[in-house]
C-alpha positions in Angstrom: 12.3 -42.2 -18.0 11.1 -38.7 -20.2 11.2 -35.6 -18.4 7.8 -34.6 -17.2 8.7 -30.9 -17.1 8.3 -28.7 -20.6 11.4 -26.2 -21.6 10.3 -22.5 -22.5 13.3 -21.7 -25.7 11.2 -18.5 -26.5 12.4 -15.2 -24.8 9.8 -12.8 -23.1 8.3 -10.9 -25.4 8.5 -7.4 -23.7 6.6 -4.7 -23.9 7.8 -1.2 -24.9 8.2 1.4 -22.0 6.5 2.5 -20.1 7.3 -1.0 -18.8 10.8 -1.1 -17.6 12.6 -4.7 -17.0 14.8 -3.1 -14.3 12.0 -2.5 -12.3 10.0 -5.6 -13.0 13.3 -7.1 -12.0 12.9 -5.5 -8.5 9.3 -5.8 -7.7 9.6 -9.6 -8.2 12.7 -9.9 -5.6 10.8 -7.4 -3.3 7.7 -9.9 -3.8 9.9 -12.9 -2.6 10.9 -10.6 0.7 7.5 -10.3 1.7 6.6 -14.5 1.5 10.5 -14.2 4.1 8.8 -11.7 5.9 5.9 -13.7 6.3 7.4 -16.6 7.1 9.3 -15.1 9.7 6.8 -14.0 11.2 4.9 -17.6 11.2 8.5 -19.0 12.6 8.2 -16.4 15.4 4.7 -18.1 16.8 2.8 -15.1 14.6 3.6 -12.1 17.1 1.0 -8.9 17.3 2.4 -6.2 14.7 3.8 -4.1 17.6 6.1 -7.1 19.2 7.4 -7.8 15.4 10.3 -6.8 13.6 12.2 -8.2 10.5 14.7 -7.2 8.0 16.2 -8.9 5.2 19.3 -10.6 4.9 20.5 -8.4 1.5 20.1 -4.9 1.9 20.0 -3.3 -1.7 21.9 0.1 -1.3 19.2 2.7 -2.4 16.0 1.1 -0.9 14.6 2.2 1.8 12.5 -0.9 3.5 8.7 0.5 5.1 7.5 -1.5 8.0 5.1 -4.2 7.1 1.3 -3.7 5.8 -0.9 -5.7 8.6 -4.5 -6.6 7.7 -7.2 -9.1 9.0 -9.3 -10.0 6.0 -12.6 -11.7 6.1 -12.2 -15.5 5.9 -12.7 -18.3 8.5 -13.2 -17.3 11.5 -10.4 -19.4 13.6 -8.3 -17.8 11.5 -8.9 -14.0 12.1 -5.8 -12.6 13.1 -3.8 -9.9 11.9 -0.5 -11.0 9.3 1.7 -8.9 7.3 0.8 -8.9 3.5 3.7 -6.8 1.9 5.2 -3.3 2.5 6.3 -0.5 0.7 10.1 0.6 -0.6 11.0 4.0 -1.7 13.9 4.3 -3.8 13.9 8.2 -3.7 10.8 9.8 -4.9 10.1 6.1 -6.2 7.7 4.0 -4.4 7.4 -0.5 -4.6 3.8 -1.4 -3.0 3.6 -5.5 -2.6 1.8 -7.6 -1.9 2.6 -11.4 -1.3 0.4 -14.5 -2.3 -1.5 -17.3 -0.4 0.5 -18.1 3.0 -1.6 -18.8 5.6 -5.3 -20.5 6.1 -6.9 -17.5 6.4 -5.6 -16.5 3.0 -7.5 -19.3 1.5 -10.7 -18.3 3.1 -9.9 -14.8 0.8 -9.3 -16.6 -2.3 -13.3 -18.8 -2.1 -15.0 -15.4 -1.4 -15.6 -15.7 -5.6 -18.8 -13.5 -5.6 -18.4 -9.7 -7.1 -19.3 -7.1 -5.5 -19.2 -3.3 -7.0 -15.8 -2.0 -7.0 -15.9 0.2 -3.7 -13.1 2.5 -4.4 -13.9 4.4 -7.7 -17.1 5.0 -9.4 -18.0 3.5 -12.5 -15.5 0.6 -12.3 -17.7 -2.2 -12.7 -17.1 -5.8 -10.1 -14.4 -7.4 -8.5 -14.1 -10.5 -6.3 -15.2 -10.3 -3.0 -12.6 -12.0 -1.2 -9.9 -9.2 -3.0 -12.0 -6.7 -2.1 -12.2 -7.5 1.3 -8.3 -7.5 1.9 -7.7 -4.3 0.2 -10.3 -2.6 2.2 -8.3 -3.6 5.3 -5.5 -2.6 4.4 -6.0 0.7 2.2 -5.9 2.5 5.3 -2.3 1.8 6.3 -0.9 1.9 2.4 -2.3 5.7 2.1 -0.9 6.3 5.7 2.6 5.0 4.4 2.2 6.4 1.3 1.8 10.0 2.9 4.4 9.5 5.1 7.1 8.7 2.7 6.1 11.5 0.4 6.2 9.7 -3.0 5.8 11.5 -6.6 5.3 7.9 -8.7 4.6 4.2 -7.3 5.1 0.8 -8.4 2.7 -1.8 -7.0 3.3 -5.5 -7.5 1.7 -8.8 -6.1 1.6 -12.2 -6.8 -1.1 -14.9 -6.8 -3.7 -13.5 -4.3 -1.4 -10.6 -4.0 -1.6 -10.0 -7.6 -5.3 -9.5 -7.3 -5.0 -7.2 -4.5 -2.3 -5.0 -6.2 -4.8 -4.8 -9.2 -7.4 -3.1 -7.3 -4.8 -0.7 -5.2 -3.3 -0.1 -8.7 -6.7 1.2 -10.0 -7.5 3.0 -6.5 -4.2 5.0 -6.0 -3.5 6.0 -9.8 -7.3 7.9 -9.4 -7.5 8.7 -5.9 -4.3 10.0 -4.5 -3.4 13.2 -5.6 0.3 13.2 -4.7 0.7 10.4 -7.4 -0.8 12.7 -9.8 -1.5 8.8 -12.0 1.9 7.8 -11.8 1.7 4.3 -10.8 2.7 1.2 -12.7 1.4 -2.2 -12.1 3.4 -5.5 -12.0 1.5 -8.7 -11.1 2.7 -12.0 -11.3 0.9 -15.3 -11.4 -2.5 -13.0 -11.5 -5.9 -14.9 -11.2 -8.4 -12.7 -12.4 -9.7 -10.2 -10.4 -12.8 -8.8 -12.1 -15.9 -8.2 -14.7 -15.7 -7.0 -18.5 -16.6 -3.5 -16.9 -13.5 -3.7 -14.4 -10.9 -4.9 -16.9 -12.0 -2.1 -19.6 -11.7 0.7 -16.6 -8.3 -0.7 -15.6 -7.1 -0.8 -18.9 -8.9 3.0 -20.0 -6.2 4.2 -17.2 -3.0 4.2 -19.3 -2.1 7.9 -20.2 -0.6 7.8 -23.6 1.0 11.4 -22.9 2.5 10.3 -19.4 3.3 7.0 -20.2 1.7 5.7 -16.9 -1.5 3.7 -15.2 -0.5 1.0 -17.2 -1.2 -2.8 -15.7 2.0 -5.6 -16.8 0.7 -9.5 -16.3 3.6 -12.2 -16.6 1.1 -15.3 -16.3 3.0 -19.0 -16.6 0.7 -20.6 -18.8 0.9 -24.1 -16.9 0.0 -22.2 -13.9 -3.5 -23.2 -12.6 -3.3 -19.8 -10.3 -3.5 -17.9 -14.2 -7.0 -19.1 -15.4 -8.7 -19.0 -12.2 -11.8 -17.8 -10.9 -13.7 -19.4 -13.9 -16.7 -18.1 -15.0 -18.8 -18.6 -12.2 -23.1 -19.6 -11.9 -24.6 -17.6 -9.4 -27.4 -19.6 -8.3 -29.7 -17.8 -6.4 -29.8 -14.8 -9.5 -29.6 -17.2 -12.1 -26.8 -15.3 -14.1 -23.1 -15.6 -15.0 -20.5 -14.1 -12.8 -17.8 -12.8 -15.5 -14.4 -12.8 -15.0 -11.7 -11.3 -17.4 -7.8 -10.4 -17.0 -6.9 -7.0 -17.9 -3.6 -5.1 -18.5 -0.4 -5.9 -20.9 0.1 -9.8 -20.5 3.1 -11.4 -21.0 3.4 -15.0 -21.8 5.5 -17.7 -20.5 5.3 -21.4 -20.9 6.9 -23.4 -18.1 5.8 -26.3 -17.1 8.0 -28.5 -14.2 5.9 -30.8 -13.8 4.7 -29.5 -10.5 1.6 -27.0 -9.5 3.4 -25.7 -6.9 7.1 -24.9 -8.7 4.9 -23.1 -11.9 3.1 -20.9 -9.3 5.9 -20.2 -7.6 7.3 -16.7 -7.7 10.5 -17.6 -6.8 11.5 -20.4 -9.0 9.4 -19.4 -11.9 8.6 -15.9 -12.4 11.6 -14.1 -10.7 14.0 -16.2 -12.5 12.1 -15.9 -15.7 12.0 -12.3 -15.3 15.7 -11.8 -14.3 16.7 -14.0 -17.4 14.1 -12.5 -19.8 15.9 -14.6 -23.1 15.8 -18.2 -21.6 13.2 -17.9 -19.1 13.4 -21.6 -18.2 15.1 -22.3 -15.1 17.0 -25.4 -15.4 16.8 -25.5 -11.9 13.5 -25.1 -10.5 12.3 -28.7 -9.8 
């Protein structure tokens, strides 16, 4: 019987610095912690924050793990409860913001909220999904909190699937708004849906500093993953117009397909490996 899954031969085309594979590297293994983190907590009957504590398995010497971002974003309402989403690292004066995908049902109650709304955070930045919006909004507050705490001079945030459009708009809000950072944040997303209008992605992108060689946005999309090309562009009915939707940022392209929605979307089997093993990107063993 033929193989139903589709071998990427091609390397990863990588972009020239500012992006750095090191770090890329590290965001995606700190993006598979926080799906552990989560699941631990699931495992553990989903405790209140305060009666929670995790750690992982393989400490890596230099990184300092932050406790975990809690939030309670709008979706269905049996579902409102608060549930870790990420946390941040800080290698020195280095910070790793992530956030993980879709774990939970309330997660998918986030990910149908597909009207725009203005981008609340900084002027002039067009609109965003709703249901992206929403998250970020509760949990800003503990990610400047954390942010202040640890002191950071430059910041990496990451995400993946719905995580990915959450670390897009924290990645626009913290490279303008907090001053400490002074712009020095990098964004790595994974597995990104997109996240807003023609007017957002053009903002996003008008944030790289050529002299700095930061606010610049990294997309490693699979391009068998459904996750990639979604919202479409949507109908709103009651205004009678189109509701945009556009990726922004520096994509990079891999083709993997193994046969399974599930194993191309996943940030384990498919974009951590491809990242870690940037010239065959194809993991022989994902399915």
């Amino acid at each position: 019987m033929a193989s139903n899954t589709t071998a990427s031969t091609l390397p990863l085309r990588l972009p020239d610095a500012p992006f750095d594979l090191a770090q890329a590297q590290r965001a995606a293994v700190l993006l598979r912690w926080a799906y552990i983190l989560t699941r631990a907590w699931e495992a553990d009957n989903k405790p209140a924050p305060e009666s929670f504590s995790w750690a992982p398995t393989q400490a890596i010497e230099g990184l300092e793990l932050g406790a975990p971002l809690w939030a309670s974003a709008r979706g269905w309402k049996p579902f409102h409860n608060h549930q870790p989403f990420g946390f941040i690292a800080r290698e020195g004066e280095l910070g790793y913001l992530v956030f993980r995908g879709t774990e939970t049902p309330q997660d998918f109650g986030t990910n149908l909220r597909l009207d725009q709304i203005e981008y609340p955070f900084v002027s002039g930045f067009g609109h965003v999904h709703d249901g992206f919006a929403g998250l970020y909004a509760a949990l800003r507050e503990p990610v400047l909190a954390e942010l202040e705490r640890l002191g950071l001079r430059s910041l990496i945030v990451a995400g993946h699937s719905m995580g990915a459009g959450v670390s897009s708009l924290a990645f626009c809000d913290l490279a303008t708004n907090v001053e400490a950072l002074g712009g020095r944040v990098l964004h790595y997303c994974f597995g990104s849906p997109r996240v807003g209008n023609p007017e957002f992605a053009a903002a996003a992108n008008a944030l790289a500093n050529p002299d700095g060689g930061w606010g610049v946005s990294y997309r490693l999309n699979n391009s068998a993953d459904p996750v990639a090309h979604l919202p479409p562009m949507l109908r709103d009915k009651l205004l009678g117009e189109d509701v945009l939707y556009q990726h922004f940022g520096v994509g990079i392209e891999l083709s993997a397909n193994y046969g399974s929605i599930g194993v191309n979307h996943s940030v384990s089997r498919t974009y951590l490996y491809a990242i870690e093993h940037p010239e065959q990107p194809h993991n022989p063993d994902a399915t």
